[in-house]
C-alpha positions as CSV (number, residue, x, y, z in Angstrom):
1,X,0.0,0.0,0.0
2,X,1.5,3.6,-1.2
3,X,1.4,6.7,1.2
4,X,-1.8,7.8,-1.0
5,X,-3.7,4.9,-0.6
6,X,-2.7,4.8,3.3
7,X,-4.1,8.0,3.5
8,X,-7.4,7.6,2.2
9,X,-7.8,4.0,3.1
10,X,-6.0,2.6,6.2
11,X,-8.3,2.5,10.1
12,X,-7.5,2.2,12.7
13,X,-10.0,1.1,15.8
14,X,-10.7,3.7,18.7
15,X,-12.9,2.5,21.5
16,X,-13.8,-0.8,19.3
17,X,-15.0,1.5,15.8
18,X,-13.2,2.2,13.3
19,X,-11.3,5.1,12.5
20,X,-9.9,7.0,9.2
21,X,-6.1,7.5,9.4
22,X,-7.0,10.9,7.5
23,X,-8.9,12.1,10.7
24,X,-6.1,11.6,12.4
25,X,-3.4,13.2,10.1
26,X,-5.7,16.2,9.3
27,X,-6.3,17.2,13.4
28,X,-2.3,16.5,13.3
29,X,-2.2,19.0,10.8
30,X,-4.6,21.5,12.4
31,X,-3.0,21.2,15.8
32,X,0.4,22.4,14.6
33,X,-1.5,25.0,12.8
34,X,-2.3,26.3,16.0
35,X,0.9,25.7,17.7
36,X,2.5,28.2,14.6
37,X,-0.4,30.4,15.6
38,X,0.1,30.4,18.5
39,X,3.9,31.7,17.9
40,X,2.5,34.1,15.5
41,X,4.4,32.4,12.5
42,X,2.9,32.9,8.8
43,X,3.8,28.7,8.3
44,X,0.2,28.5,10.8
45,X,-1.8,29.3,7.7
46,X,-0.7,26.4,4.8
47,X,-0.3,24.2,7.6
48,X,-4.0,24.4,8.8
49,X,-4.9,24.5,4.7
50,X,-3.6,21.4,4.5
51,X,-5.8,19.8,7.4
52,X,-8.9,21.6,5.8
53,X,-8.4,19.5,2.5
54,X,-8.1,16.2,5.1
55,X,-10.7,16.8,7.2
56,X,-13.0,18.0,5.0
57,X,-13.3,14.5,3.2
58,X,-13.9,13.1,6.7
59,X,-17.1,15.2,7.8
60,X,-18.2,14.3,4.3
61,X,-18.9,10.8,5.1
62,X,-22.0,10.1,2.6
63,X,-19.6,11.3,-0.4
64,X,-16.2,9.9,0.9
65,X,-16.8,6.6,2.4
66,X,-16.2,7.2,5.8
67,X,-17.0,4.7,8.2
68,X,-19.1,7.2,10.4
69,X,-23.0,7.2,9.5
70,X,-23.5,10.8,10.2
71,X,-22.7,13.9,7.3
72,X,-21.8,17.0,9.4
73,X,-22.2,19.5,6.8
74,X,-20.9,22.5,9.5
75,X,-17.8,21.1,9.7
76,X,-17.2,20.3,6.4
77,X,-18.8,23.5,5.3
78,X,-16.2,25.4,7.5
79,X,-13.0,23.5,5.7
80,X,-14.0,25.1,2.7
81,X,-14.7,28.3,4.2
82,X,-11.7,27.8,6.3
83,X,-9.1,27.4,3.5
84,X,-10.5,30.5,1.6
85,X,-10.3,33.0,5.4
86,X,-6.7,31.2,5.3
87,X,-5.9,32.3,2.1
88,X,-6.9,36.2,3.7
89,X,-4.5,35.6,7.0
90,X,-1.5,34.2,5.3
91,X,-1.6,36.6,2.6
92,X,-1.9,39.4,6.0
93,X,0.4,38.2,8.4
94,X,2.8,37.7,5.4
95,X,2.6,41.5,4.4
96,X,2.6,42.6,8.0
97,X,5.9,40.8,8.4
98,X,7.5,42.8,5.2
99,X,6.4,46.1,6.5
100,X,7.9,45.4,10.0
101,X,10.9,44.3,9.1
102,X,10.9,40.5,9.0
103,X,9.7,40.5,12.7
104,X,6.5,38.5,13.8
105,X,3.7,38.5,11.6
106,X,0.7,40.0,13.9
107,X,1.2,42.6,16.6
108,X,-1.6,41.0,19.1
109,X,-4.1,43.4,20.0
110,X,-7.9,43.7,21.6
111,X,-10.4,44.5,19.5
112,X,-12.3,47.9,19.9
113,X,-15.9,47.9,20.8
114,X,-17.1,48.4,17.2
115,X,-15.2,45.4,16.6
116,X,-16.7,43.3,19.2
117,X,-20.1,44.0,18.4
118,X,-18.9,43.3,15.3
119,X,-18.2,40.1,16.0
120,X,-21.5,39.3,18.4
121,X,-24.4,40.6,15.8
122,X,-22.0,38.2,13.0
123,X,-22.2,35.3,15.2
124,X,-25.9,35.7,15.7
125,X,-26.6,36.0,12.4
126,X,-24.8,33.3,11.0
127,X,-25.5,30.6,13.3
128,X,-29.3,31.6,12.5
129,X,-28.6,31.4,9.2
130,X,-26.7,28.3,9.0
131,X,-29.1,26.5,11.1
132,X,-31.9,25.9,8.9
133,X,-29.0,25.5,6.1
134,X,-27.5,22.9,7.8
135,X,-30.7,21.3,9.3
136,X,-32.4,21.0,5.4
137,X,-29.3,19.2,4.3
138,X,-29.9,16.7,6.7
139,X,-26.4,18.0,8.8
140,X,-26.3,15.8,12.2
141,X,-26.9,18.1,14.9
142,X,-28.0,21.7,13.0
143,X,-28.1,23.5,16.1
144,X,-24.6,23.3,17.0
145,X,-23.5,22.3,14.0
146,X,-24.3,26.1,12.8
147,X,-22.4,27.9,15.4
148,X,-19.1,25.6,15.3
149,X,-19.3,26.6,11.7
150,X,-20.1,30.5,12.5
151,X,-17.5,30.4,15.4
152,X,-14.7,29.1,13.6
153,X,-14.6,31.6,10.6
154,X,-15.0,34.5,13.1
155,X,-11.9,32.9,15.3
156,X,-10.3,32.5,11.9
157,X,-11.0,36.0,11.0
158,X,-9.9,37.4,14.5
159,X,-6.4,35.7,14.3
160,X,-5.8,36.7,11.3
161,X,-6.5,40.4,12.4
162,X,-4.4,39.7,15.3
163,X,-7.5,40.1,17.9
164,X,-6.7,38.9,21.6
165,X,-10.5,38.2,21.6
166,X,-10.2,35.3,18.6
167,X,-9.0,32.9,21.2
168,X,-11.9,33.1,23.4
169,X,-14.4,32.3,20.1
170,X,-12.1,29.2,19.8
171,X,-12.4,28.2,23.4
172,X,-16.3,28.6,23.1
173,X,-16.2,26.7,19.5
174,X,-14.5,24.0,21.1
175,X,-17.0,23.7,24.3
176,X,-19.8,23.0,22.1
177,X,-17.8,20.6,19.7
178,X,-16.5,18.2,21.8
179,X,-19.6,16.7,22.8
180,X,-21.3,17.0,18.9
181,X,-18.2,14.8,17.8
182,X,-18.2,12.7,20.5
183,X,-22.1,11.8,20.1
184,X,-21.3,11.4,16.1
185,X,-18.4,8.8,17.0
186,X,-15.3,11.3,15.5
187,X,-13.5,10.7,18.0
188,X,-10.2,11.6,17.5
189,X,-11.5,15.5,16.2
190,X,-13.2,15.3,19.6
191,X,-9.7,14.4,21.4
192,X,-7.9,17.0,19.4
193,X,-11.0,20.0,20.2
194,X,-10.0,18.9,23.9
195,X,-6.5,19.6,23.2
196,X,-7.1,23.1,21.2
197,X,-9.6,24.2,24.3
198,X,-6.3,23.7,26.4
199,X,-4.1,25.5,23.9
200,X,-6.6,27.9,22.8
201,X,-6.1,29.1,27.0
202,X,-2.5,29.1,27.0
203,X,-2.7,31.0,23.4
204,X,-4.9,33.8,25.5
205,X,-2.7,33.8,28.1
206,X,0.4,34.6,25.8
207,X,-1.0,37.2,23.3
208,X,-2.9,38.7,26.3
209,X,0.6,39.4,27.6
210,X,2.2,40.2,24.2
211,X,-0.6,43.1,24.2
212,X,0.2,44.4,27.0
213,X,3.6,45.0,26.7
214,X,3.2,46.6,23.4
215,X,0.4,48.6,24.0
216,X,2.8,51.0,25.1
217,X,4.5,51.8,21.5
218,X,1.5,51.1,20.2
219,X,-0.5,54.0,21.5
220,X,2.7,56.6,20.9
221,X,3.1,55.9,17.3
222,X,0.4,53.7,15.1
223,X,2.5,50.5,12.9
224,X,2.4,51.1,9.4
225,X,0.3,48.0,9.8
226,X,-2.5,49.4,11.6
227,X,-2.6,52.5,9.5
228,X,-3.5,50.9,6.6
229,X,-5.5,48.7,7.7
């Protein structure tokens, strides 16, 4: 058996049911994605791209074979929609590192209050509007199906904006996935939600900090960054 056909073929069994290698690989995938993230390096968006393409022919079960028996069309949805927002944040964080010098990519920063309503009237209206999307499909669990799939893009969004805030819609995303996944029988996405909850507090905790101790320079003298943004 090739790497290819490894890939899209081999299982493995987790908690007696079977298991697609490429759920595993693509949460691998994602998970460093966030670790990069997390260090604000540019290499966190094609890494996560990468884990889109993977997981998005797992959620797809009905089309790809997969020995789950539930299609969750959120979370496939949000691959797609994911790889296009990543397309945004590298193409960002890699201009924001030109301007600055070759430094980090993203000077973490709170959003303003315009920005966070911003944020709270969006994720409103798309998890109303992805609900009865996702529920005529026939998506396993609409409800919160919709607002992993609403959350997500606006966590994708806020990192690559460089928003302390986009941490907190992870944590949040990840608090109402965990037990959708779990119930559907992806288990190992479920695992790995578990492990981003716990990163996505550690990430909070360090660009929180980072904030802070750049908030000085930043209010004497706006980034050529910010200005033009």
């Amino acid at each position: 058996m090739g790497p290819l056909s490894w890939l899209l073929d081999a299982q493995v069994q987790v908690a007696g049911s079977p298991v697609l290698a490429r759920e595993i690989v693509g949460n691998a995938f994602g998970l460093v994605s966030a670790l990069l993230g997390l260090r604000r390096l540019v290499w966190a968006w094609p890494v996560g791209m990468i884990g889109n393409a993977l997981l998005l022919t797992v959620f797809l079960g009905g089309v790809f074979a997969t020995p789950q028996a539930h299609d969750l069309y959120g979370q496939a949805g949000r691959q797609v929609f994911f790889f296009a927002v990543s397309v945004y944040g590298w193409w960002r964080w890699q201009r924001n590192r030109r301007a600055d010098g070759g430094q980090a990519a993203v000077v973490p920063r709170w959003a303003t209050g315009r920005e966070r309503l911003m944020l709270l009237v969006a994720a409103v209206l798309g998890t109303a509007a992805a609900y009865p999307l996702l529920k005529a499909l026939g998506s396993w669990g609409p409800l919160p199906d919709a607002w992993i799939l609403t959350g997500s893009l606006l966590a994708t969004y806020g990192m690559a904006r460089g928003w302390v805030e986009f941490w907190l819609l992870w944590i949040a995303v990840d608090a109402v996935g965990v037990p959708l996944l779990l119930r559907g029988g992806f288990y190992p996405s479920a695992v790995m939600y578990l492990i981003y909850g716990a990163l996505c507090v550690w990430g909070f905790a360090a660009w929180w900090r980072t904030s802070r101790a750049t908030r000085p320079a930043a209010a004497r003298t706006p980034t050529y960054t910010e200005a033009i943004a």
